[in-house]
C-alpha positions in Angstrom: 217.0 116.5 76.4 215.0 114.0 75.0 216.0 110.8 73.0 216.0 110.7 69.7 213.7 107.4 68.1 216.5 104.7 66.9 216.4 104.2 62.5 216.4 101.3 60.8 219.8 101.3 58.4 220.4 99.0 55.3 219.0 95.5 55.6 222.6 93.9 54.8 224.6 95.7 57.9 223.8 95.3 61.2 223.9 98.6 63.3 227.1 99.1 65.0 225.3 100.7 67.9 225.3 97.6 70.7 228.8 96.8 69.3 229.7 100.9 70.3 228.2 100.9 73.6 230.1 97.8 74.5 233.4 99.0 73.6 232.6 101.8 75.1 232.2 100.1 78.1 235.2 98.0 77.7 237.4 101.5 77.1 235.6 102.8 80.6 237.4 99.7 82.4 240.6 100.2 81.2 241.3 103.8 81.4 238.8 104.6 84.7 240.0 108.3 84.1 237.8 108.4 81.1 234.8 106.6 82.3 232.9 110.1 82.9 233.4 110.8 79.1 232.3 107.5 77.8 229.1 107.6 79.8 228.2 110.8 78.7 229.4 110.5 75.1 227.5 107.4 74.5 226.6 104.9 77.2 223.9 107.3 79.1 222.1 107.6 75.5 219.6 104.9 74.3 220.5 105.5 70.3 223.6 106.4 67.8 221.4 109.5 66.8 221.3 110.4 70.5 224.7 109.8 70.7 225.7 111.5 67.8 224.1 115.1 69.0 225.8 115.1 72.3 229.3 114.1 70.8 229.2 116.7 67.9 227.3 119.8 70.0 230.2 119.3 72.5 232.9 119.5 69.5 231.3 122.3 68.1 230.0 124.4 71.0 231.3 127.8 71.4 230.8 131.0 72.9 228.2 132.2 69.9 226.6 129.0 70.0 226.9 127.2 73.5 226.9 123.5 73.9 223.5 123.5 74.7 222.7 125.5 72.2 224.0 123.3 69.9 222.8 120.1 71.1 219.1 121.5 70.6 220.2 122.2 66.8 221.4 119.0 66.5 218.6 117.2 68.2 216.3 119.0 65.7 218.1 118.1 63.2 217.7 114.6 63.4 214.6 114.2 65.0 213.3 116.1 61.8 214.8 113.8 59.3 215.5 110.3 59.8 218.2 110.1 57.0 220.8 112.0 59.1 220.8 109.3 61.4 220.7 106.5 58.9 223.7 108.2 56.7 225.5 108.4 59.9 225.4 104.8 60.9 226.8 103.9 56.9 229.3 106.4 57.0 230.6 104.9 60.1 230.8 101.5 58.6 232.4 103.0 56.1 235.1 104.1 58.2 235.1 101.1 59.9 235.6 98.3 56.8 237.7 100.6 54.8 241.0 102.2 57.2 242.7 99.8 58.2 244.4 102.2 61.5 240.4 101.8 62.6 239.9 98.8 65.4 236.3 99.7 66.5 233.3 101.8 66.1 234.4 103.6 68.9 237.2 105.2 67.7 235.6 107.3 64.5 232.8 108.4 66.6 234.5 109.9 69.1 238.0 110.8 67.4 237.7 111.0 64.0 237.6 114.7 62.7 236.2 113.1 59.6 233.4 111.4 60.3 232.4 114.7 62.9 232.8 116.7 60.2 230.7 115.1 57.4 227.5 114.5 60.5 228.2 118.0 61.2 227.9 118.9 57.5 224.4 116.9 57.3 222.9 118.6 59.8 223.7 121.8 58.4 222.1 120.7 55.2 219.3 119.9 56.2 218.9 123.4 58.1 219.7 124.9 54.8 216.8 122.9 52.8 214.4 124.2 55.9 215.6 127.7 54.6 217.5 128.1 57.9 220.7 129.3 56.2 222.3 131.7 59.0 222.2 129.1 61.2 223.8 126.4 58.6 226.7 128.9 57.4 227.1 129.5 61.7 227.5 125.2 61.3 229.8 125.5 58.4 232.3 128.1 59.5 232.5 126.3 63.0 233.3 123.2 61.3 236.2 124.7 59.1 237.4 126.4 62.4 237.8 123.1 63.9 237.9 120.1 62.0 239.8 121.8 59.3 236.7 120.6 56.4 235.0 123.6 54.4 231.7 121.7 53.0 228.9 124.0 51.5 225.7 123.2 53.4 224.0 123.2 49.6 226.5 120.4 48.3 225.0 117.1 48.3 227.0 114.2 49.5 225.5 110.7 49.7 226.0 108.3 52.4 228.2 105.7 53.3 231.3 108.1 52.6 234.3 108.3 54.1 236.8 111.9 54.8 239.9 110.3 55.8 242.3 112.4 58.0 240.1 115.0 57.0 242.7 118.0 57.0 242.1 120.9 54.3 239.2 119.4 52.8 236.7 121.6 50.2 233.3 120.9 48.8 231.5 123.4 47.1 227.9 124.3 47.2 227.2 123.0 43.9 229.5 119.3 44.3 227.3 116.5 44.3 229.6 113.2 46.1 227.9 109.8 45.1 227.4 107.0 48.3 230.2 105.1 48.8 232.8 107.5 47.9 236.6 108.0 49.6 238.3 111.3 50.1 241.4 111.5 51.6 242.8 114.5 53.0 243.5 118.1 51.0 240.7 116.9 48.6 238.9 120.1 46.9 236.0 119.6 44.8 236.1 123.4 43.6 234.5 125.6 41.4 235.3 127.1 38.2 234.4 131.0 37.6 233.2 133.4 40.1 229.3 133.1 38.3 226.9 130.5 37.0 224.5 128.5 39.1 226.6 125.2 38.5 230.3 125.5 39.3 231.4 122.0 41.2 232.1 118.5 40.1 229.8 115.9 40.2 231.1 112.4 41.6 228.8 109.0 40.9 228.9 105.8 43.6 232.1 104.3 44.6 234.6 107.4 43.3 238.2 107.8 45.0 239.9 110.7 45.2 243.2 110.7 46.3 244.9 113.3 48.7 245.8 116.8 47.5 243.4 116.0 44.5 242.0 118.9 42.6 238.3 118.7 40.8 237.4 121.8 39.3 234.7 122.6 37.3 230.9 121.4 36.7 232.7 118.1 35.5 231.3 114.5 35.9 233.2 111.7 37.5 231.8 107.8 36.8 231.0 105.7 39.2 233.8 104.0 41.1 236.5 106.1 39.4 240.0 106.3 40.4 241.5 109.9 41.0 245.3 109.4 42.0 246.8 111.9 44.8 248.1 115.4 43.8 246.2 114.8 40.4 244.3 118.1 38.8 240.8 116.8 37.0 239.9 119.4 34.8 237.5 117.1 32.4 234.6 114.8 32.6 236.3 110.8 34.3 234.6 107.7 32.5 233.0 105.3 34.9 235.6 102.9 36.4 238.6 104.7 34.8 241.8 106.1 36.7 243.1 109.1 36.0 246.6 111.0 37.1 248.5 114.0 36.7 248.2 117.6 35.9 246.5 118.2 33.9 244.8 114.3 34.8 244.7 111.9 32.0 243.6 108.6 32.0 245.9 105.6 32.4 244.1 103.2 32.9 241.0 101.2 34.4 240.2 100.5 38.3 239.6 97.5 40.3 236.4 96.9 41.5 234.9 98.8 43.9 238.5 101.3 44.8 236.5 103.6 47.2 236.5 100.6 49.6 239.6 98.6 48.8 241.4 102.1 49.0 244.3 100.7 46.6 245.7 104.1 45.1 248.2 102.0 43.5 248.2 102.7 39.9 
């Protein structure tokens, strides 16, 4: 397999990448049992994107789609388009500075159903935009199958997001997800109507959604909204405004920046 070239990321962070090899180092020492999985899930690869194809082709590989087979996909994937790779890195951070259960870099990109599920999902839509669709849906059902989180391949989702816990999680092909966004767990960004090109909420920069939240509908949601948990969002959210209930109603404004302090307190 060859390497894949390392990417520069956003000036202001510094990649987590020498940081992750050394812890995963350090996790080698202490549990010796494990040191064969830490060398080959990260510290015999020279970059995150590397890295990242390995981890995710030996989540995902099956008996339609070997490991191998997979690993190729991914490889392509990300050799193709740079982004993958540099969304990866942010959404890691993401995890990182905003859940407070995470103690390294380590632990998301190796554990976290999550973050695997949302690299999984760019890599399928990229395959989608190179017209590859068979092979993207074969990404997408795998990835429901395991990590429990249906995302469309066409949905767009920015980077720098977080899918905490992960479990039961929708997106539909025509959501759009701003960067910097939160979703907790049960989150569905669903569709209203069974026709019509546009079906799926659109979410700006900074939005959180709280868990078992429903957004239905081509609705818009501002940037760094608040949507509380269990709360259904049938109508277009101002920009920094919370919302809760069922039907959601507004009652009142946000914080700054709630996708990253992750205060659902309302």
């Amino acid at each position: 397999m060859t390497e894949l070239h390392a990417v520069s990321t956003d000036a202001s962070h510094e990649s987590p990448w020498p940081t992750l090899r050394l812890e995963a180092a350090a996790a080698a020492a202490e549990e010796p049992v494990l040191s064969g999985f830490m060398n080959a899930s990260v510290l015999n690869h020279r970059t995150l994107g590397a890295a990242l194809a390995y981890t995710l082709a030996r989540k995902l590989g099956d008996g339609d789609l070997n490991a191998l087979q997979a690993r190729t996909v991914f490889e392509e994937a990300l050799a193709a388009d740079s982004g993958i790779a540099e969304a990866a890195t942010e959404d890691l951070l993401a995890v990182y500075e905003r859940d407070p259960a995470c103690r390294t870099y380590l632990q998301p990109f190796l554990y976290y159903k999550g973050y695997h599920a949302l690299q999984s999902y760019r890599v399928a839509h990229w395959l989608w935009g190179e017209g590859r669709e068979t092979m993207a849906l074969h990404i997408q059902s795998i990835v429901s199958e395991t990590f429990g989180v249906d995302a469309h391949p066409a949905a767009t989702i920015g980077k720098g997001v977080m899918i905490d816990h992960a479990t039961s999680v929708v997106i539909g092909e025509t959501a759009q997800v701003g960067d910097g966004c939160s979703l907790l767990h049960e989150v569905t960004l669903g569709g209203t109507g069974a026709r019509g090109i546009d079906r799926h909420p659109k979410l700006g920069k900074g939005v959180l959604v709280g868990a078992g939240a429903k957004v239905l509908g081509p609705i818009n949601i501002g940037d760094e909204a608040r949507i509380a948990a269990n709360s259904v969002v049938l109508k277009d959210v101002p920009a920094r405004c919370t919302v809760a209930g069922v039907p959601a109603k507004a009652v009142g404004r946000c914080g700054d920046r709630p996708a990253e302090s992750m205060d659902h307190s309302l």
